[in-house]
C-alpha positions in Angstrom: 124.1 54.8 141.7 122.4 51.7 141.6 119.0 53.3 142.7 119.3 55.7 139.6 119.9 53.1 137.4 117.2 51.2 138.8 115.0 53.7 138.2 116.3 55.0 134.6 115.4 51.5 133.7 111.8 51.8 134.8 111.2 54.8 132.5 109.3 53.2 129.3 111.0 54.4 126.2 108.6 57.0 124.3 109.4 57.1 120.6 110.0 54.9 118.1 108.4 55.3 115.0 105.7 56.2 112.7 105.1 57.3 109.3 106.1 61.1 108.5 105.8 61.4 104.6 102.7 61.0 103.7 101.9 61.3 107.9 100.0 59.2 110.2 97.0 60.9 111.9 99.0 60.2 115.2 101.9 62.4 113.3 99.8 65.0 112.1 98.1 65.5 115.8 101.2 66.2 117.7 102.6 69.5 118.9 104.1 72.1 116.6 102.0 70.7 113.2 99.4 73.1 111.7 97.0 70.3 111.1 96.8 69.6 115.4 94.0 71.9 115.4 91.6 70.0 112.8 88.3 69.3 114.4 89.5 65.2 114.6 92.6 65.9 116.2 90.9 68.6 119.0 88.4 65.3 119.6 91.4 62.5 119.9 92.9 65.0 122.0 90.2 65.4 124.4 89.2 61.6 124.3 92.8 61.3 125.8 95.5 61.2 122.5 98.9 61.4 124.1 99.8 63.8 121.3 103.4 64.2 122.0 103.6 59.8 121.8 102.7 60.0 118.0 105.3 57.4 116.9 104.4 54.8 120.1 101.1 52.6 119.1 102.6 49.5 119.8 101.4 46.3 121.3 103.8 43.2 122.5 103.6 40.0 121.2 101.8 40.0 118.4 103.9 38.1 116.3 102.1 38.9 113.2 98.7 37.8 114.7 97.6 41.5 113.6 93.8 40.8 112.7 93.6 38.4 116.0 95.0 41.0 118.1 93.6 44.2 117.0 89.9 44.5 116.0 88.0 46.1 113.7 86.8 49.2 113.9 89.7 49.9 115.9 92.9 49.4 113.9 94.1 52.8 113.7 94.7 52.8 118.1 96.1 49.1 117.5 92.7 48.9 120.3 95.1 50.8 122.8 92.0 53.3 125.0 94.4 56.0 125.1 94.5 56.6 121.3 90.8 55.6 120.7 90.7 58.8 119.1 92.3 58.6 116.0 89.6 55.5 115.5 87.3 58.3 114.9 85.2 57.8 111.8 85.1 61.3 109.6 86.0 62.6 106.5 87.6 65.8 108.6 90.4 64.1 108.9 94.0 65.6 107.4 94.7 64.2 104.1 98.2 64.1 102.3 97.9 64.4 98.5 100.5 61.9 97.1 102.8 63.8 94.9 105.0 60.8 94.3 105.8 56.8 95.1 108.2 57.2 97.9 107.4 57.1 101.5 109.6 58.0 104.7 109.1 56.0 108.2 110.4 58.1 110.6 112.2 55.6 113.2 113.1 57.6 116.4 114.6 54.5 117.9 115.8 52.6 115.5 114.6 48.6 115.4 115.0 45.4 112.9 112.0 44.5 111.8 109.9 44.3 108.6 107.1 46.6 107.1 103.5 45.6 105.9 101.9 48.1 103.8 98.2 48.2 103.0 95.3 50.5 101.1 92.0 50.6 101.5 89.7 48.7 98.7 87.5 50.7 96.6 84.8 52.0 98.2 85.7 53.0 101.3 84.8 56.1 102.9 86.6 57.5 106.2 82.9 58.1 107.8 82.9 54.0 108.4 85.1 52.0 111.3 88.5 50.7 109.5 87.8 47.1 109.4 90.6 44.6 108.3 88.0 43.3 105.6 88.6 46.9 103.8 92.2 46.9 103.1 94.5 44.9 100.7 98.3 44.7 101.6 100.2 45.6 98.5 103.6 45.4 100.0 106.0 43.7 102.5 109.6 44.8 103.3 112.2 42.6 105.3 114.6 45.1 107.2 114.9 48.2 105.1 118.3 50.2 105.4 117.9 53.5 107.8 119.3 56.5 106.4 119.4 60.0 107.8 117.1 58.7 110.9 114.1 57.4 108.7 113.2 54.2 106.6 112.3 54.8 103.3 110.6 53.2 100.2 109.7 53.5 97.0 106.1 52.0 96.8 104.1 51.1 94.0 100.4 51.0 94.8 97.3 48.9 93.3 96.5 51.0 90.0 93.1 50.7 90.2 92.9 52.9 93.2 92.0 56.7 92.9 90.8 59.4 95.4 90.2 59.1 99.4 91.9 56.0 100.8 93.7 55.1 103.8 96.8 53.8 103.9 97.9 51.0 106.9 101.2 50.2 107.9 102.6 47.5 110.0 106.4 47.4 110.9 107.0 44.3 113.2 110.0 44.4 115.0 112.6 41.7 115.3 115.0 42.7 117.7 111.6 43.4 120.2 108.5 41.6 120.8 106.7 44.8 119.6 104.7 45.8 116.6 103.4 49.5 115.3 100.4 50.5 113.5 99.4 53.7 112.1 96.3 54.8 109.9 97.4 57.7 106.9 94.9 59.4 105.3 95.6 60.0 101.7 94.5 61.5 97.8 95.7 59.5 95.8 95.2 61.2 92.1 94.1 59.4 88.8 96.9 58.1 86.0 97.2 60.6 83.8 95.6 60.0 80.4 98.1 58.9 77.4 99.0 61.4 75.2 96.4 60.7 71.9 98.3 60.1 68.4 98.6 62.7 65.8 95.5 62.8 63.6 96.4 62.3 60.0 95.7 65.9 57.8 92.2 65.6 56.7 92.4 66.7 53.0 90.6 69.7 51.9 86.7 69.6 51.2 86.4 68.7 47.1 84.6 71.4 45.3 81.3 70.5 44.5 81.0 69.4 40.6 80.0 72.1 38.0 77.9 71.8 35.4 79.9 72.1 31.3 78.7 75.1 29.8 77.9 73.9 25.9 79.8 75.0 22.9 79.3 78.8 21.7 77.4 78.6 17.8 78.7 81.8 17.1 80.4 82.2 13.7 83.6 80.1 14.2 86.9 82.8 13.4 88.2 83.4 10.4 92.0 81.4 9.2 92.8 84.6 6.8 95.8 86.5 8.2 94.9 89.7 9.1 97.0 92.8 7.4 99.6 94.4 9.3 98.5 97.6 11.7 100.7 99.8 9.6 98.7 98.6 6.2 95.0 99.8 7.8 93.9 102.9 5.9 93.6 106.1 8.2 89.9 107.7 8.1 90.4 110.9 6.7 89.0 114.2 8.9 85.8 115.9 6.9 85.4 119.3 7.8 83.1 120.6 9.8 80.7 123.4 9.2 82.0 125.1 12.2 85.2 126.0 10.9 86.1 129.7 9.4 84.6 131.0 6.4 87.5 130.9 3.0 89.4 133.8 2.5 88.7 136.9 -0.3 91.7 135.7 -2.2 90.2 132.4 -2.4 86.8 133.5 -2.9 88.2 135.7 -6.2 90.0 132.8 -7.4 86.6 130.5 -7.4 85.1 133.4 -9.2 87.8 133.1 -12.0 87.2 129.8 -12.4 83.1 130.3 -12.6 83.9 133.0 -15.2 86.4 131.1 -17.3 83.9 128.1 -17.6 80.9 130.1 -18.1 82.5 132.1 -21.1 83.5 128.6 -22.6 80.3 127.4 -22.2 79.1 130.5 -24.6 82.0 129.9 -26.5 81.1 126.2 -27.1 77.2 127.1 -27.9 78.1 130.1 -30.0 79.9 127.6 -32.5 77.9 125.4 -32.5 75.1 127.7 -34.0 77.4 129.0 -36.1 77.9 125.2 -37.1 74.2 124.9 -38.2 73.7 127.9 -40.5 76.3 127.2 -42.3 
């Protein structure tokens, strides 16, 4: 019994933690995720990535001596050999498009510790080696609650960073002499643009001027009343020539008449000889 225990003791513990959401590269490049078969992970992998150790890069005894004990161009392997890989410079490499501000730690042996966050300045490009000159820290967490197996926080970072950076976190244990690193590649999208304020109606286009038209001389109206419609005399019809000719008893009667006037008119000249002689 003693010889088992012994030797259970001897067995180095393989997990602890790592960042899951958005995910290391370590994360990304172990068995079972989709993004294990990106060109940088096949390379870790064959330069020696323990893939299934994606949540042990730790180093003892650094007691927050990070830039003293790890160099540059080799931050992302904490300058272990075995994960040289994910050192790698390449813009291959699987990036997480943040969504949102909160972040998970995935803590598969739980430790007291704090974390140290960082971001890459502006400018940086994954085709370089990380080098401790490139990143700002932006935030610092003294022993964050665990819950359901993972730390988690609700980050706010630098506003003036948009597009292809890397993120860098630290957590440095208390309760160990250990400290983990881990590189996350990440989009970070722009602030979206205020809403612009209503634009006041614009008032219709004015008509363009016209030009008076002078007073009429015509012959200004008369002020007589005029006479009712009912007063206006009614033209009267003239015949026309085309109508039917009289009848015989009207042309017999016009005869009389002719014959009475001409036989007066003999009368009449008859006495008036007669007037004369005698």
């Amino acid at each position: 019994m003693l010889s088992l225990l012994m030797l259970l003791s001897a067995v180095p513990a393989h997990a602890h933690g790592a960042p899951t959401d958005p995910a290391s590269r370590a994360f990304l490049c172990s068995p079972g995720q989709p993004t294990a078969s990106s060109s940088p992970c096949r390379s870790a992998i064959a330069a020696g990535l323990p893939s299934t150790e994606w949540d042990n890069i730790r180093l003892p005894n650094v007691r927050g001596l990070d830039a003293q004990k790890v160099p540059d161009g080799r931050l992302c392997s904490a300058g272990l050999a075995k994960y040289a890989g994910l050192d790698l410079p390449s813009a291959e490499w699987p990036v997480t498009k943040l969504k949102d501000t909160g972040f998970t730690y995935r803590a598969t042996i739980p430790h007291q510790g704090s974390f140290r966050f960082y971001v890459t300045r502006d400018g940086y490009t994954p085709t370089r080696p990380l080098r401790w000159a490139d990143l700002d820290q932006f935030l610092n967490v003294p022993s964050p609650p665990l819950v359901n197996g993972s730390y988690e926080f609700k980050v706010q970072l630098p506003k003036n960073r948009t597009g292809r950076h890397l993120l860098y976190t630290v957590w440095q244990n208390t309760d160990t002499p250990d400290t983990y690193y881990s590189c996350t590649d990440v989009e970070i999208a722009a602030p979206a643009a205020p809403a612009a304020p209503p634009t006041a109606q614009q008032a219709p286009a004015a008509a363009p001027p016209t030009r008076a038209t002078p007073p009429s001389r015509s012959t200004p109206p008369s002020t007589k009343p005029s006479a009712p419609a009912s007063s206006i005399p009614k033209a009267v019809p003239v015949a026309s020539s085309s109508e039917q000719p009289p009848s015989d008893a009207t042309r017999f009667g016009m005869a009389a008449v002719v014959a009475a006037l001409g036989g007066l008119a003999v009368l009449g000249g008859f006495l008036l000889w007669r007037k004369r002689i005698l």
